[in-house]
ChimeraX commands (.cxc) that place a marker at each C-alpha (Angstrom):
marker #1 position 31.22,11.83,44.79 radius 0.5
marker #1 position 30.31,9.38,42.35 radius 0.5
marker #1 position 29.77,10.51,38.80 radius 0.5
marker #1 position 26.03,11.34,37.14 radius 0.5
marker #1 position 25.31,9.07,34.14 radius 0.5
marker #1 position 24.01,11.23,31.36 radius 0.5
marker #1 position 24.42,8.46,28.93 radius 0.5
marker #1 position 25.71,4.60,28.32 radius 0.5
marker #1 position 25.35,2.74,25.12 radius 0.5
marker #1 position 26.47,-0.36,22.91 radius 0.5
marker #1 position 26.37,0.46,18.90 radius 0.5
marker #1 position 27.86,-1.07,16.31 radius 0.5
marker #1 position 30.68,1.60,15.84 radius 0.5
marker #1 position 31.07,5.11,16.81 radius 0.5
marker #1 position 32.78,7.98,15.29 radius 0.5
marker #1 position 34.20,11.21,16.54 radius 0.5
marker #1 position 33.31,14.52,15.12 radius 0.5
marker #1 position 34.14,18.25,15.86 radius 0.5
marker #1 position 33.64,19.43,19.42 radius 0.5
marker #1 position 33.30,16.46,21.03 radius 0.5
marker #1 position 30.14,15.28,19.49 radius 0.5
marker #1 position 29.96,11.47,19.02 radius 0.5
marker #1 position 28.28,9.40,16.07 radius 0.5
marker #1 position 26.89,6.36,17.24 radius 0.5
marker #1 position 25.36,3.86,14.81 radius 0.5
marker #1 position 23.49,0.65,15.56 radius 0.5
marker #1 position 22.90,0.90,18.79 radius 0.5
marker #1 position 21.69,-2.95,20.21 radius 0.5
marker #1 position 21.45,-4.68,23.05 radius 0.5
marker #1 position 20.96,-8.45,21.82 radius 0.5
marker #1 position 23.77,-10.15,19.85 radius 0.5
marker #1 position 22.27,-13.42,17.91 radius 0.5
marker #1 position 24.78,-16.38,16.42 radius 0.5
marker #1 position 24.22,-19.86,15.45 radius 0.5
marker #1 position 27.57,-21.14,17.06 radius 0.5
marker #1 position 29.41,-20.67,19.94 radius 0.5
marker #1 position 32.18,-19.88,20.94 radius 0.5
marker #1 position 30.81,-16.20,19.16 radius 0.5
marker #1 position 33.66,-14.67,17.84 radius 0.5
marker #1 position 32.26,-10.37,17.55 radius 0.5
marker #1 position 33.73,-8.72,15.14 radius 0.5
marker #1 position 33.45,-5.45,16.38 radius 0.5
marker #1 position 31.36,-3.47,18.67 radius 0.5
marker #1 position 31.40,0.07,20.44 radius 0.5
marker #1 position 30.34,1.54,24.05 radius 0.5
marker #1 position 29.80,5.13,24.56 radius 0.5
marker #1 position 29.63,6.54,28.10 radius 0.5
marker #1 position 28.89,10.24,29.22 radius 0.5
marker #1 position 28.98,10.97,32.74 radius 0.5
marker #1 position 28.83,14.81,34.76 radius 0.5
marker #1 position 31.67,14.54,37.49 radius 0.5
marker #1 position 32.45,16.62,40.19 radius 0.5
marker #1 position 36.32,15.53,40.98 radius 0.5
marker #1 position 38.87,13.72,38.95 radius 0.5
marker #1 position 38.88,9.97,38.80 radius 0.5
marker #1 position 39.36,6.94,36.54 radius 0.5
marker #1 position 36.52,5.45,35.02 radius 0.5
marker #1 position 36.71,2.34,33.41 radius 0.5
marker #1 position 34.56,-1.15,31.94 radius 0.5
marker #1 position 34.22,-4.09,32.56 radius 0.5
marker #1 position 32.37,-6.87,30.56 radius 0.5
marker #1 position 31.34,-9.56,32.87 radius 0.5
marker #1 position 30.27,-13.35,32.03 radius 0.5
marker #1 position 26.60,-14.71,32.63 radius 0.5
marker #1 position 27.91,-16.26,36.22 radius 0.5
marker #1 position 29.78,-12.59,37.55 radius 0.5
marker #1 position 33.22,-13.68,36.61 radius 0.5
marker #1 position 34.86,-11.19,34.12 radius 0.5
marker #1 position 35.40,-11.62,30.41 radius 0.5
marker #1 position 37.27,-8.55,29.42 radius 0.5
marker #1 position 38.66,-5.09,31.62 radius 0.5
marker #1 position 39.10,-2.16,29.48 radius 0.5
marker #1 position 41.86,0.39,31.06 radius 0.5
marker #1 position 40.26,2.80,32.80 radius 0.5
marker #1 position 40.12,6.53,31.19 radius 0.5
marker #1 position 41.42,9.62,33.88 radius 0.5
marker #1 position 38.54,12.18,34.17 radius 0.5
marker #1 position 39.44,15.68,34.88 radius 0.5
marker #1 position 36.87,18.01,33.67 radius 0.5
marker #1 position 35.58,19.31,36.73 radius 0.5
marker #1 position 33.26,20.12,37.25 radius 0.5
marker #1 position 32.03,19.05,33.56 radius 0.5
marker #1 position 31.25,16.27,31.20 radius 0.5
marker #1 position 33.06,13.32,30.37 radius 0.5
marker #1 position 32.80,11.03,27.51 radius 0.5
marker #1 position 34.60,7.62,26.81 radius 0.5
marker #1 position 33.99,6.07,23.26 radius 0.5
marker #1 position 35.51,2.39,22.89 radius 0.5
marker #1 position 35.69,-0.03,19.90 radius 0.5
marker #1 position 36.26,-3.57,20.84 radius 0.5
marker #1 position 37.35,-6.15,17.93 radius 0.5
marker #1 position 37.38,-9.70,18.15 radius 0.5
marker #1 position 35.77,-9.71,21.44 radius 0.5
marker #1 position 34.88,-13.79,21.95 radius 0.5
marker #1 position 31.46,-14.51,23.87 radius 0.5
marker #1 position 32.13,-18.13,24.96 radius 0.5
marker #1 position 28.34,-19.40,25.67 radius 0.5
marker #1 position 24.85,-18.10,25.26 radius 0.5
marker #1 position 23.51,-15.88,28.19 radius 0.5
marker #1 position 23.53,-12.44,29.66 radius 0.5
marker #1 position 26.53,-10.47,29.43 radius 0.5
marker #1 position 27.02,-6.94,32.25 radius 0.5
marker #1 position 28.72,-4.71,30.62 radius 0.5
marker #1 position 29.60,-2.33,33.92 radius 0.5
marker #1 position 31.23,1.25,33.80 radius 0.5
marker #1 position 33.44,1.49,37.15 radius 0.5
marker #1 position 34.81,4.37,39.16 radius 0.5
marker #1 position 37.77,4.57,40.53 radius 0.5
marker #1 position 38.15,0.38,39.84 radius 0.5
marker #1 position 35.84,0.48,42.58 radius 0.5
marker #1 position 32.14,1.87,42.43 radius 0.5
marker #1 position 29.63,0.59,39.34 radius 0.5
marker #1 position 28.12,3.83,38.02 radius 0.5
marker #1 position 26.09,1.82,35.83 radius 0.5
marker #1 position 25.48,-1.21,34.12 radius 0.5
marker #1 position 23.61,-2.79,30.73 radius 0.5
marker #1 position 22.90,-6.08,29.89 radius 0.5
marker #1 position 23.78,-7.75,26.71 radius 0.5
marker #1 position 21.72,-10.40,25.43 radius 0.5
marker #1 position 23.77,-13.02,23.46 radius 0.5
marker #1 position 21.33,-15.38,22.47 radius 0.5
marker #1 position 21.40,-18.80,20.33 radius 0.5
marker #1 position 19.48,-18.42,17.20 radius 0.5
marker #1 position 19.68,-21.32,13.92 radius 0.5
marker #1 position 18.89,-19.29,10.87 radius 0.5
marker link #1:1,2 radius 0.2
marker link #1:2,3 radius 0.2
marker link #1:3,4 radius 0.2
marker link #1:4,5 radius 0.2
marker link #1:5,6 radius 0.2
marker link #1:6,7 radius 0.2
marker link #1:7,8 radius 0.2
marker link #1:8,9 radius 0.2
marker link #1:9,10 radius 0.2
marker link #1:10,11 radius 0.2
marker link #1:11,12 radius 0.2
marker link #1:12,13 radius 0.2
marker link #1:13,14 radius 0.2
marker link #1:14,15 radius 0.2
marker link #1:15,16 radius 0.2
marker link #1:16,17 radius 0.2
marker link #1:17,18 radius 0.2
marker link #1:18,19 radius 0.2
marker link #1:19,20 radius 0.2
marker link #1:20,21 radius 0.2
marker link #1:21,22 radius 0.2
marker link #1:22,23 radius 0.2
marker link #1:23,24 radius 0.2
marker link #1:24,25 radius 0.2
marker link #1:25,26 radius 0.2
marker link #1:26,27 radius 0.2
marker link #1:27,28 radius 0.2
marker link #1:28,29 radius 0.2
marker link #1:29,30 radius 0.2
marker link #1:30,31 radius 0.2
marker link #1:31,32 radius 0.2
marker link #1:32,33 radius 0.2
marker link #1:33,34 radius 0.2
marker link #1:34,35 radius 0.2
marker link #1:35,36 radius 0.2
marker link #1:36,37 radius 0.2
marker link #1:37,38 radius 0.2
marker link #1:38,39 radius 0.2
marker link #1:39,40 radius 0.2
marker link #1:40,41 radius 0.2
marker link #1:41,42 radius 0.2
marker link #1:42,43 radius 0.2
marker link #1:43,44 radius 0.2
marker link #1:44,45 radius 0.2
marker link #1:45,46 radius 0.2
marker link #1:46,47 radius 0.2
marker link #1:47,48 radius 0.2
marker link #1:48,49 radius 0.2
marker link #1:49,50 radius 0.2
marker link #1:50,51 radius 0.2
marker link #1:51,52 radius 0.2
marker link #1:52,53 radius 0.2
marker link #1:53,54 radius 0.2
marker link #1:54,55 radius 0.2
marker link #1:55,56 radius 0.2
marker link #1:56,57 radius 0.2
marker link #1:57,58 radius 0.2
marker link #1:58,59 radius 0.2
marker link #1:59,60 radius 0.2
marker link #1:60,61 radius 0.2
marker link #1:61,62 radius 0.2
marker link #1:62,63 radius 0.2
marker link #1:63,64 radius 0.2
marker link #1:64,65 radius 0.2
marker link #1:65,66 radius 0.2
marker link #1:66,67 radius 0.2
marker link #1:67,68 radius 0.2
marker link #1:68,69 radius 0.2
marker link #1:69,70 radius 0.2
marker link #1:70,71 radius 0.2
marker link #1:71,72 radius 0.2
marker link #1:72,73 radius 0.2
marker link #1:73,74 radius 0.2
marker link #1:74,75 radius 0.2
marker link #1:75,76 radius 0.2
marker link #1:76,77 radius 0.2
marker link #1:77,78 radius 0.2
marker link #1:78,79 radius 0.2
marker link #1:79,80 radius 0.2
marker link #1:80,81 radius 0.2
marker link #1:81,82 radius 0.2
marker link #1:82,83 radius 0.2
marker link #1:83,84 radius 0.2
marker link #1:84,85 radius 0.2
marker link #1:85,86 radius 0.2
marker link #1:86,87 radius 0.2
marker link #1:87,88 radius 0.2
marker link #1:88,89 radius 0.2
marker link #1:89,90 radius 0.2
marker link #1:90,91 radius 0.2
marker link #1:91,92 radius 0.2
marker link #1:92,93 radius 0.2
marker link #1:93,94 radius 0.2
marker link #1:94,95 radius 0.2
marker link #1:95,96 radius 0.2
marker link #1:96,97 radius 0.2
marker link #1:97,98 radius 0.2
marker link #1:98,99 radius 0.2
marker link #1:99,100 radius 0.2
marker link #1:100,101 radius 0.2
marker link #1:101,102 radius 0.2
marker link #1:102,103 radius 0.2
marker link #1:103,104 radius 0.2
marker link #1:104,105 radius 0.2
marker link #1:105,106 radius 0.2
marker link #1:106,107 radius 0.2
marker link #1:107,108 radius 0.2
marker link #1:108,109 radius 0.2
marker link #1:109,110 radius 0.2
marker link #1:110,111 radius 0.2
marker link #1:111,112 radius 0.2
marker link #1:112,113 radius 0.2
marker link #1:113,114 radius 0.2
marker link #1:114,115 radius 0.2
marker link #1:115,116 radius 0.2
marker link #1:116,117 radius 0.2
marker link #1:117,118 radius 0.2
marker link #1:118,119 radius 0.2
marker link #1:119,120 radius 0.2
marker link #1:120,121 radius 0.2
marker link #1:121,122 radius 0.2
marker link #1:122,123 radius 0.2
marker link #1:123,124 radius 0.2
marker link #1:124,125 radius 0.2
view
């Protein structure tokens, strides 16, 4: 059974604290530059999902015409039944043209629990 999403967001950086809880600050979903290729210098996605059996869940940031830009390796869920949480800071992450961006969390390599769109948009300051 595929996972429940409880929660799935970009931010600006993340940090752990005690018992699992999760900082998040900056959360966005538009990234603005005045030149492109855009190199980012860093960004985070959260996940939290309720699963039910133990499986991989992974992301995958895809280009504005479906083909993929980056694969993160997947993390191994086990809590189950329970909650899951992935936190992920990408650096230097290069957007190569202006357009929408999928950022999908993936299942088992196979099934898209969920995606979000990121908006990386020309803008002359």
């Amino acid at each position: 059974m595929r996972p429940t999403l409880l929660a799935f967001l970009l931010c600006d950086a993340i940090v752990p604290g005690p018992e699992g809880k999760a900082n998040l600050y900056g959360i966005f979903d538009i990234i603005y530059s005045k030149n492109f290729p855009l190199q980012h210098p860093q960004f985070g996605i959260f996940w939290r999902c309720f699963v039910t059996e133990t499986g991989e869940i992974g992301i995958s940031i895809d280009r504005p015409d479906g083909t993929p830009l980056l694969t993160l390796d997947p993390v191994m869920v086990d809590k189950t039944p329970g909650i899951s949480q992935g936190m992920h800071m990408l650096t230097g992450v290069e957007f190569p043209t202006p357009g929408k961006y999928k950022v999908r969390l993936i299942y088992n390599r196979t099934d898209e629990i969920a995606s979000l769109i990121l908006s990386v948009e020309e803008k002359q300051y």
